[in-house]
N, C-alpha and C positions, 0 to 999 in steps of 0.2 A: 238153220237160223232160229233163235231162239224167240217164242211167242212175247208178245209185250204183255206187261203186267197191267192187269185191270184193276180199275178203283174202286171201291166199293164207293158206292152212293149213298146220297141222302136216301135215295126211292128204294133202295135193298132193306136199309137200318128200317125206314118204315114199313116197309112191308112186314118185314120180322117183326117186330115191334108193336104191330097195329097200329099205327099213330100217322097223324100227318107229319108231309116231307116237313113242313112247317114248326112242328112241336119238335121233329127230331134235328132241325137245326135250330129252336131257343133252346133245347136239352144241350145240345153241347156247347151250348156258347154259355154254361150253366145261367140261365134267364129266372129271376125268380117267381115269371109268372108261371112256369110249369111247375109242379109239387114235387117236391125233392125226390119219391119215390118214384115217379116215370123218368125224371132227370139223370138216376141211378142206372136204372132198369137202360136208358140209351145208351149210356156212355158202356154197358157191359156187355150189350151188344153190340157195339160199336167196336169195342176191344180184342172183343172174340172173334169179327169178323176182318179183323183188319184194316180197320178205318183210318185213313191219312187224310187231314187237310191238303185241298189243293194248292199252291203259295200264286198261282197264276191267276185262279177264280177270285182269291182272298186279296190281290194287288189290285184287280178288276175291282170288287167290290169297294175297297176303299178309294180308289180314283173313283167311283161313280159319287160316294158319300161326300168326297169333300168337293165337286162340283155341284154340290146340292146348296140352294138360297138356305139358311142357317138363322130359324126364326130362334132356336133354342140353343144357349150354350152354356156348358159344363161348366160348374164351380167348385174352383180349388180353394184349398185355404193353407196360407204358409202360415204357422204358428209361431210367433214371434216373442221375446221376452217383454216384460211391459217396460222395464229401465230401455231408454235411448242406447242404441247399440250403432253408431256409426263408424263405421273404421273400413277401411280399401276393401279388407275381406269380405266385408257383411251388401257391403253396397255394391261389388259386382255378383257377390252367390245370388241377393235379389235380381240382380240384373238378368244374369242369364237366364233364373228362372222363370221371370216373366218375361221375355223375349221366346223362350220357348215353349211355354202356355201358349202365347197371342197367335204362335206360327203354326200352331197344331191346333187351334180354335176352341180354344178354354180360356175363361172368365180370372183371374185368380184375384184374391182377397186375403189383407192382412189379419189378422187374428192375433193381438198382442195379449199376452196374458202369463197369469202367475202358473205354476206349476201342483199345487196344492191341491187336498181333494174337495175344498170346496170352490174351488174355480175351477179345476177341472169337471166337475159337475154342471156348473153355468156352460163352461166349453160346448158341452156334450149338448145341451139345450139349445145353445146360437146354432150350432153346426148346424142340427138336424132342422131347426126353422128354417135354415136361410137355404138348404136343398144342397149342401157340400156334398160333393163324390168322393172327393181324396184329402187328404192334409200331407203338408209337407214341414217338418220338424225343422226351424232353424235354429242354429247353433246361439247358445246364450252366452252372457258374460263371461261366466265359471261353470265346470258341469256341475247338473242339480242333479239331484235323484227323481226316477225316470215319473210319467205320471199316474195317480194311481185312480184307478176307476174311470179310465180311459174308453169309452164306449164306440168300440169297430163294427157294429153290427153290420150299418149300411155306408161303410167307410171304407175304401184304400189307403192306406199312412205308408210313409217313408221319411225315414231322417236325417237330415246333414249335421243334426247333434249329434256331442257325446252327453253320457247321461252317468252317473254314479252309482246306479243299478241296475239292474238288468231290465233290458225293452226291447220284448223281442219279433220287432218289425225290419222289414229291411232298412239298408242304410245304404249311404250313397260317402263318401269322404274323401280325404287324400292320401295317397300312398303312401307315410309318412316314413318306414324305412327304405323303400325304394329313392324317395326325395334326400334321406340322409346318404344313400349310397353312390350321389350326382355330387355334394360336399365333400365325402372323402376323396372321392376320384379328382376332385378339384385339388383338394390339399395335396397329393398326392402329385398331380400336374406342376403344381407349384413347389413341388418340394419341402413342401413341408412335413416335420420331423417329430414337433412337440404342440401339435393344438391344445386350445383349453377351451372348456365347456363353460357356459356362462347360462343356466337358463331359472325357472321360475316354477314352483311347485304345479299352478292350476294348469300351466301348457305341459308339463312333463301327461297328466293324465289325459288331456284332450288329445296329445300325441300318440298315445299306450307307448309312452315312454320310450320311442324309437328312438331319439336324438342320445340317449345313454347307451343305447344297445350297439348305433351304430357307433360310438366312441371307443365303448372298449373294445368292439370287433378292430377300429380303426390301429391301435395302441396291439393288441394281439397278435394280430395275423399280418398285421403291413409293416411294424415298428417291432416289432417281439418283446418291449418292455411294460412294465405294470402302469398305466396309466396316470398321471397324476388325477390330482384331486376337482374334483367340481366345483364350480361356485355355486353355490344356492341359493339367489338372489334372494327369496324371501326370508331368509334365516338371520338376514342382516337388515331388514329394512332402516332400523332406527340411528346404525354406523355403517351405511353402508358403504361410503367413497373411504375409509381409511380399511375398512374389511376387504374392500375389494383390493388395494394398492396392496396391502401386506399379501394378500392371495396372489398377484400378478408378479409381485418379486420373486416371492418363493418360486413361485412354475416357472417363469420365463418363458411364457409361450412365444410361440413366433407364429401364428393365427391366433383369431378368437373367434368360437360357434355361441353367437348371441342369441337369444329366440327375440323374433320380430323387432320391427324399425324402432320401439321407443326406446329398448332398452338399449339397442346398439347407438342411439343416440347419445343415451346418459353415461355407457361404458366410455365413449367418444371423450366424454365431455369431462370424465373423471380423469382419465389419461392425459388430457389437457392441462388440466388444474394442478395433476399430480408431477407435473415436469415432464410426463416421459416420452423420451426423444423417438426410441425408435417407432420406425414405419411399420405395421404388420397390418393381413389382411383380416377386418371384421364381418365375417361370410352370418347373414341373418337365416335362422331358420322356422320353421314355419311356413308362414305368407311377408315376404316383403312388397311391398310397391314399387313402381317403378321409381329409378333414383339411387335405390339399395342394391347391393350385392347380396344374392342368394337365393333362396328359393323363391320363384313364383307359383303359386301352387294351383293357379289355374281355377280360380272360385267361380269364374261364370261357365267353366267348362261343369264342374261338379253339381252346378245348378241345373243346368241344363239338364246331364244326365238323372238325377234325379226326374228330373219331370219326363225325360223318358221312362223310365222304372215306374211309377207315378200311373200316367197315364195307359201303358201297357196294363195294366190290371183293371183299371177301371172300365178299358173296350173287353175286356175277357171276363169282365163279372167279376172279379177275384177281389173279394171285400171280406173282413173279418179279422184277426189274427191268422198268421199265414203258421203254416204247419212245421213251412220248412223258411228260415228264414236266411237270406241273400246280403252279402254283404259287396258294394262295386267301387273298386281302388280303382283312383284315378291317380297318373303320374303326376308331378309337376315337372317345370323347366326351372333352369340354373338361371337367373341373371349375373352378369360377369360386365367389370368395366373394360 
């Protein structure tokens, strides 16, 4: 019968170590009241000797924390555009994420502001007055370019944006070709032969361009012929109801992939205006609302996870620009009538 394996201990590391059980459990919870160099010095003994957290001690200890009366609570701060951003998406991604702050017993606060480096300067100032632990990136109008002189020192960040250059904190979003590959298996269900893409330059990049990727896979490997042509809603803003009819004659589609409810509203309304009779189905992609056919992309679920991601760093210490950085695809659901 084979021996059971033994833990090493806090009282082993310190012994080794010289130090108390005490230092050698803020050292590995990297605490920054121990000096980097003892902090070091634990965790490499700690390494060498084979050290595993316990997850029984560690469930224990946080069932005892959140039965504890809670005089002080953690502030987050969601960073928000300063333009008015209301639409289905933006008001359930706040939703879930402050439902799942309150339920994990964190403060959160909005922080609206431009993206520039003298507001991100002011940023850097409020944060650090007002005692924020984390920020969490909300997604703007259009992506900006990312921000510059961003100061993480005593910060955890995560972002539900896209950004136009590189920002390299984790991110929390939506699975955006996984969501287009619930659309084709649709079209596909439905028999359909010849969809046509109807979308918008600023969501092709907040997508990283899935909705095209998954078209021509759609048109390739399911249909074996060369796809027709895109519409590019912004290319026509000024003609766009006679650009768009000459584009719908030519293709003949028999679907249409709109991105989001307004435009599938106004393709609706052209089609109306333009005579045309037939029935086809308009599947929205992105985030639809209820009402819509198409993707729900699940915005309070993404919130949420976020403030998981979020708050895991902040009970682990784990503040700064991260080394290695994480990116967590969440699925969406199809809505169908």
């Amino acid at each position: 019968m084979s021996k059971p394996i033994e833990r090493v201990s806090h009282r082993v590391i310190s012994l080794e170590a010289k130090v108390s059980q005490a230092t050698v459990c803020r050292a590995l919870k990297n605490d920054p009241r121990i000096s980097e160099a003892v902090r070091k010095r634990v965790r490499e003994i700690a390494e060498r000797l084979g050290y595993r957290p316990d997850p029984q001690v560690s469930k224990l200890l946080t069932y005892m924390r959140s039965m504890q009366d809670k005089h002080f609570q953690s502030l987050l701060g969601f960073i928000l555009p300063m333009e008015p951003y209301d639409n289905d998406y933006m008001r359930e991604l706040l939703r879930g994420a402050h439902a799942r702050a309150s339920a994990l017993g964190y403060v959160a606060d909005n922080f609206p502001t431009g993206l520039d480096k003298k507001e991100v300067q002011s940023l850097n100032r409020v944060l650090r007055a007002r005692g924020v632990e984390g920020i969490l990136f909300m997604p703007r109008i259009a992506p900006e370019p990312a921000p510059v002189g961003l100061d993480l020192t005593h910060l955890a960040a995560v972002s539900c944006a896209s950004f136009t250059t590189p920002f390299a904190i984790h991110r929390v979003g939506s699975g955006h070709f996984e969501n287009m590959m619930l659309v084709t298996e649709e079209l596909r269900r439905r028999k359909c032969r010849r969809p046509g893409l109807v979308t918008w330059q600023d969501f092709d990049r907040r997508q990283r361009w899935a909705p095209r990727m998954a078209y021509y896979s759609f048109y390739h490997d399911l249909v074996g012929v060369e796809p027709p042509p895109i519409f590019d809603w912004h290319e026509h803003v000024d003609v766009v109801e006679p650009a768009f009819l000459k584009w719908f004659r030519e293709v003949q589609p028999d679907a249409l992939l709109v991105v989001g409810p307004v435009l599938a509203d106004a393709v609706r309304g052209i089609l109306a205006r333009g005579k045309i009779r037939k029935k086809l189905p308009v599947l929205g992609l992105g985030h639809v609302p209820k009402g819509y056919e198409g993707i729900d992309e699940r915005p309070a679920t993404i919130g949420s996870a976020a403030i998981d991601i979020l708050t895991s760093h902040i009970v682990r210490n784990e503040k700064g620009w991260p080394s290695d950085v994480k990116f967590m695809s969440v699925p969406g659901v199809l809505r169908c009538r």
